[in-house]
C-alpha positions as CSV (number, residue, x, y, z in Angstrom):
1,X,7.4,7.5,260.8
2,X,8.2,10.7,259.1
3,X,10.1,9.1,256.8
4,X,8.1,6.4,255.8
5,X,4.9,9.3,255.0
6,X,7.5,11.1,253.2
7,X,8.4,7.7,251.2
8,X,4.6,6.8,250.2
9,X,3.9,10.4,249.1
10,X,7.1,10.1,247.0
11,X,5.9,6.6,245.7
12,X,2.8,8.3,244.8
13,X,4.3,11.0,243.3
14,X,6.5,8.8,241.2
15,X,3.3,6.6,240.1
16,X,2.3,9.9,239.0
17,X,5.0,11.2,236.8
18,X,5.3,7.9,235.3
19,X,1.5,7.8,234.4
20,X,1.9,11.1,233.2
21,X,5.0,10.0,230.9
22,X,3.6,7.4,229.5
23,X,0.7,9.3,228.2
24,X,3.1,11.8,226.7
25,X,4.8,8.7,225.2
26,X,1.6,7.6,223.8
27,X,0.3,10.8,222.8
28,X,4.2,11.4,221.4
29,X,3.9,7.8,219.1
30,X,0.5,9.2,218.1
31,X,1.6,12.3,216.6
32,X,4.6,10.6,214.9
33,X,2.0,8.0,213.5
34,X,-0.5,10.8,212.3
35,X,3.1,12.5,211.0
36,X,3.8,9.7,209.2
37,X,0.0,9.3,207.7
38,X,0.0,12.9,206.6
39,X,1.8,12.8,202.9
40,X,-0.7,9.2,202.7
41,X,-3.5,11.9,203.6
42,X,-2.5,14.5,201.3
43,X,-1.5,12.4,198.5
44,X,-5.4,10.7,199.0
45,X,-6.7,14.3,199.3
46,X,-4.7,15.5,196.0
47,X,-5.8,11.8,194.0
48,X,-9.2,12.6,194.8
49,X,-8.9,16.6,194.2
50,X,-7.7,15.5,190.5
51,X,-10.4,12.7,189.8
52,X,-12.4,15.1,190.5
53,X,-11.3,17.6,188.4
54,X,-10.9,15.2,185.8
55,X,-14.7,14.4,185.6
56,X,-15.1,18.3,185.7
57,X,-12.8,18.9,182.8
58,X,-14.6,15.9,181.1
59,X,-18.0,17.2,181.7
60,X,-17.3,21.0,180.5
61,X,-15.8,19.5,177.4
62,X,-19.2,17.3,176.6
63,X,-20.9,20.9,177.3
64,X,-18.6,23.0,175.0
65,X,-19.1,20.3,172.2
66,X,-22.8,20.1,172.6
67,X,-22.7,24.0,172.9
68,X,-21.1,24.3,169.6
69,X,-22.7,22.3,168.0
70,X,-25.8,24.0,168.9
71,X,-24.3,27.6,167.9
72,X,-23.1,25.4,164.3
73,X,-26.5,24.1,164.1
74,X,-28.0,27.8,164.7
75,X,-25.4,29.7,162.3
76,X,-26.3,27.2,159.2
77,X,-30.3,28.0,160.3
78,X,-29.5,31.7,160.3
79,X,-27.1,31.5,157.0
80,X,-29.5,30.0,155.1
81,X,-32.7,32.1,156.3
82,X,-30.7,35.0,155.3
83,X,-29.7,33.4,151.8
84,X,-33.3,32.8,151.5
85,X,-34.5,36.2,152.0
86,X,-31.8,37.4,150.2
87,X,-32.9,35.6,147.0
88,X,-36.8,36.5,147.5
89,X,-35.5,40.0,147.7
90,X,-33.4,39.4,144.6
91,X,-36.4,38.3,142.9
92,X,-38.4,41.1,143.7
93,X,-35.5,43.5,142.4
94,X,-35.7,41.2,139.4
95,X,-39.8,41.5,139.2
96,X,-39.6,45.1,139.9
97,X,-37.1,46.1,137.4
98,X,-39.2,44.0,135.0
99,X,-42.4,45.2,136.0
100,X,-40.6,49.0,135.7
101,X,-39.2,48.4,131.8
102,X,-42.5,46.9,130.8
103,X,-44.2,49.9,132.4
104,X,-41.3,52.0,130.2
105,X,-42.0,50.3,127.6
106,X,-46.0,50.7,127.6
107,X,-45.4,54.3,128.6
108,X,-43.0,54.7,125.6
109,X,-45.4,53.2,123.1
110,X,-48.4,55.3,124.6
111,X,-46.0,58.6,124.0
112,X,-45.4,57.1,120.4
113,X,-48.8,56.6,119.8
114,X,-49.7,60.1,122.0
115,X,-47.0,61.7,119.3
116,X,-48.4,59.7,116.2
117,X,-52.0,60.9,116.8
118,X,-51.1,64.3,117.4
119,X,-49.5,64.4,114.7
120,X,-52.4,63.3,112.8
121,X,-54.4,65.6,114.2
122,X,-52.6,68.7,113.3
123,X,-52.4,67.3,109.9
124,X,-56.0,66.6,109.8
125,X,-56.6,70.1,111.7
126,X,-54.4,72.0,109.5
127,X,-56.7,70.2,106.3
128,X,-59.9,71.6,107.4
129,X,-58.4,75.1,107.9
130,X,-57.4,75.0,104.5
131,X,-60.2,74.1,103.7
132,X,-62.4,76.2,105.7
133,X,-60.2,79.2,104.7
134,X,-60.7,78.3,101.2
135,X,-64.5,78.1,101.6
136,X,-64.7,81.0,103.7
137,X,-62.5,83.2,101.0
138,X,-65.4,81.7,98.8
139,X,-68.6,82.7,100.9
140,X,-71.4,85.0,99.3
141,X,-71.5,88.5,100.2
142,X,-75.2,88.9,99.8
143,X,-75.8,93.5,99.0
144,X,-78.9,95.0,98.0
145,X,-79.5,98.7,97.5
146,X,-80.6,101.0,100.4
147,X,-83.8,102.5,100.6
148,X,-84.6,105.9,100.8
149,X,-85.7,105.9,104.6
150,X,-85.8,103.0,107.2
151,X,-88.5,102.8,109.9
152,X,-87.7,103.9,113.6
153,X,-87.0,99.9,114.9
154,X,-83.8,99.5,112.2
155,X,-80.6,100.6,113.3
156,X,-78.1,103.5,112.5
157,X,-75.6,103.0,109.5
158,X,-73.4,100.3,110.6
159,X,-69.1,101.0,110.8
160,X,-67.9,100.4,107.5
161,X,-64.7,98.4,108.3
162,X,-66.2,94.7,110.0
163,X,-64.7,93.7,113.3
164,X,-63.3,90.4,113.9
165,X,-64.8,87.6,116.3
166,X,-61.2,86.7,117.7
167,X,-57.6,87.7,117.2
168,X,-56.9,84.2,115.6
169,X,-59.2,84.9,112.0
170,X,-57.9,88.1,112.1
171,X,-55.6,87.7,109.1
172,X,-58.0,85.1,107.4
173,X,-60.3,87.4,106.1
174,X,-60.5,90.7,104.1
175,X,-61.2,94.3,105.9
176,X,-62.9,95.5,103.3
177,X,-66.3,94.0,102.1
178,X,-68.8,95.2,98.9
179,X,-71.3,97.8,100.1
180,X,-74.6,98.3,98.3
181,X,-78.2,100.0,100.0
182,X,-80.7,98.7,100.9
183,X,-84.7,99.6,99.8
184,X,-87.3,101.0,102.1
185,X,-89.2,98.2,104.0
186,X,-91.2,100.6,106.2
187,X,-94.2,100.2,104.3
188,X,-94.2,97.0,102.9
189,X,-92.7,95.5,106.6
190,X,-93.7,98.6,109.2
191,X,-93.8,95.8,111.6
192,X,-90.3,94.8,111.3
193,X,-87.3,94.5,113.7
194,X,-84.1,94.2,113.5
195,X,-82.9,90.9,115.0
196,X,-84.2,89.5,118.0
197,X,-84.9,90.9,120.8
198,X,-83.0,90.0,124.2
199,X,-84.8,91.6,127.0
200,X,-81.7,89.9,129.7
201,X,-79.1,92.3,127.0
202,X,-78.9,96.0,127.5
203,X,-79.0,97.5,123.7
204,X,-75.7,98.3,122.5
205,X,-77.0,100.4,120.2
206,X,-80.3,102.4,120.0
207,X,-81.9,103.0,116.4
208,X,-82.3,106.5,115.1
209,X,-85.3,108.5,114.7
210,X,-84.3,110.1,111.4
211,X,-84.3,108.0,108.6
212,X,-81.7,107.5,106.9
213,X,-80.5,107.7,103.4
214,X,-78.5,105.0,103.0
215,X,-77.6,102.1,105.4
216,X,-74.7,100.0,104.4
217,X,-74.9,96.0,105.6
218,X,-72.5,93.5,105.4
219,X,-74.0,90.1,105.3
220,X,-71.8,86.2,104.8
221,X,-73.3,83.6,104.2
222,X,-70.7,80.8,106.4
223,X,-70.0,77.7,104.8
224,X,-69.9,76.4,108.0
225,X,-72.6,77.2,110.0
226,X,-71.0,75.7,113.3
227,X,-68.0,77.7,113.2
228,X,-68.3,81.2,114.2
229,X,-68.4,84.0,111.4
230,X,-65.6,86.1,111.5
231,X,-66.8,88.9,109.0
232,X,-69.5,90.0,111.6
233,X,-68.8,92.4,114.6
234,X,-70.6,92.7,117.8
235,X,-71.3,96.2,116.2
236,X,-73.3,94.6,113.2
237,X,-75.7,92.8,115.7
238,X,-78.0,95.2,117.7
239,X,-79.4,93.3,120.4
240,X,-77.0,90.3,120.2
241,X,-73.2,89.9,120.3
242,X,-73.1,87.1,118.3
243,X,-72.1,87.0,114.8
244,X,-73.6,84.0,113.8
245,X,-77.0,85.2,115.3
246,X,-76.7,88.4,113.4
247,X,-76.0,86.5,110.2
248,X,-79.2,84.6,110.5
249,X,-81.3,88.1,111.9
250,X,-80.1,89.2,108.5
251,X,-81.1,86.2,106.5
252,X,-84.7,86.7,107.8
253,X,-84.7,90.2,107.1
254,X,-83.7,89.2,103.6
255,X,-86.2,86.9,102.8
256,X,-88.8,89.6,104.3
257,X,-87.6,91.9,101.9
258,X,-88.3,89.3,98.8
259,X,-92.0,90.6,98.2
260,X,-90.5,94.0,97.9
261,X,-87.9,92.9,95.7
């Protein structure tokens, strides 16, 4: 009885080793099939690895091209903007530098022209001093004797030698004049002044109350009347330091003295 329990549970025991070896038989031929499939696997997995990288490669190669042709396309656009501005700045260098030598050029022709009438002018200038020295060397010294006694309004005896109106007609002109008197106008004239009277001037010069016995007077008669008489001082002129003014306050005193005379 013993025996027989031992038997089944060793029968059972068998059943299960076998079961248990076949699965590891079947599990054994699996792995060796799957062994076998693996370099199939691999070599699928590598073909379709490449392919891939194939339609990569092709793809960045499409891009490159495109990409430089676009950066071919832009560097021909950029060339030839540059050449352009470069040749509109070449033709402004050109205008400019012909806008500069006709500017030269006018600017040369005005100093020609500039030099051409100044020398005309000096010629022309140095003319009329020639001949406004010569006419001037010619003027009439107009003298008439002294009277005995002058009234109180005429001045003092004037200084002999005649001051110049500037530096520059200095040396045009004689320092020493003719001298003759003058007569006595204080009876036929008693009314009479000496040149005009400017009350805005203070008198240079106040007249004497003792008459005197002789005046000396210079007197030119410009031949130029707009030019300033350089044989008159600011001395000769009482109440006025101009010599022209003088000169013509002596021309009325002359023609008052003409009934005396």
């Amino acid at each position: 009885m013993e025996t027989e329990g031992e038997l089944i549970r060793l029968q059972a025991l068998l059943r299960q080793k076998e079961q248990e070896a076949e699965d590891i038989t079947q599990t054994r031929d699996k792995l060796v099939e799957e062994r076998r499939s693996l370099a199939e696997v691999i070599r699928q997995e590598f073909a379709d690895r490449l392919v891939m990288t194939e339609e990569e490669n092709s793809r960045m190669k499409v891009e490159v091209s495109e990409v430089r042709a676009r950066l071919r396309l832009e560097v021909e656009r950029v060339t030839r903007e540059k050449e352009e501005e470069l040749a509109e700045v070449h033709q402004r260098v050109k205008s400019a530098i012909l806008k500069k030598e006709e500017t030269v050029s006018c600017l040369r022709k005005q100093h020609e022209a500039a030099l051409k009438r100044a020398d005309h002018l000096e010629a022309l200038w140095e003319q009329q001093r020639k001949q406004l020295l010569e006419k001037r060397t010619a003027a009439v010294f107009v003298t008439l004797p002294s009277p005995p006694s002058l009234p109180p309004s005429l001045p003092p005896s004037l200084p002999p030698s005649p001051a110049v109106c500037g530096s520059r007609n200095a040396s045009m002109f004689p320092t020493e004049l003719p001298q003759r008197t003058l007569p006595d106008v204080s009876k036929t004239s008693p009314g009479l002044r000496w040149g005009r009277s400017h009350p805005g001037r203070p008198q240079a010069h106040r007249l004497s109350d003792q008459p005197a016995s002789e005046q000396t007077v210079r007197a030119s008669v410009c031949a130029e009347s707009s030019s300033p008489c350089p044989l008159l001082s600011a001395e000769s002129c009482v109440y006025s330091q101009c010599p022209l003014e003088a000169s013509a306050n002596y021309r009325i005193y002359i023609s008052s003295l003409a009934p005396a005379l």
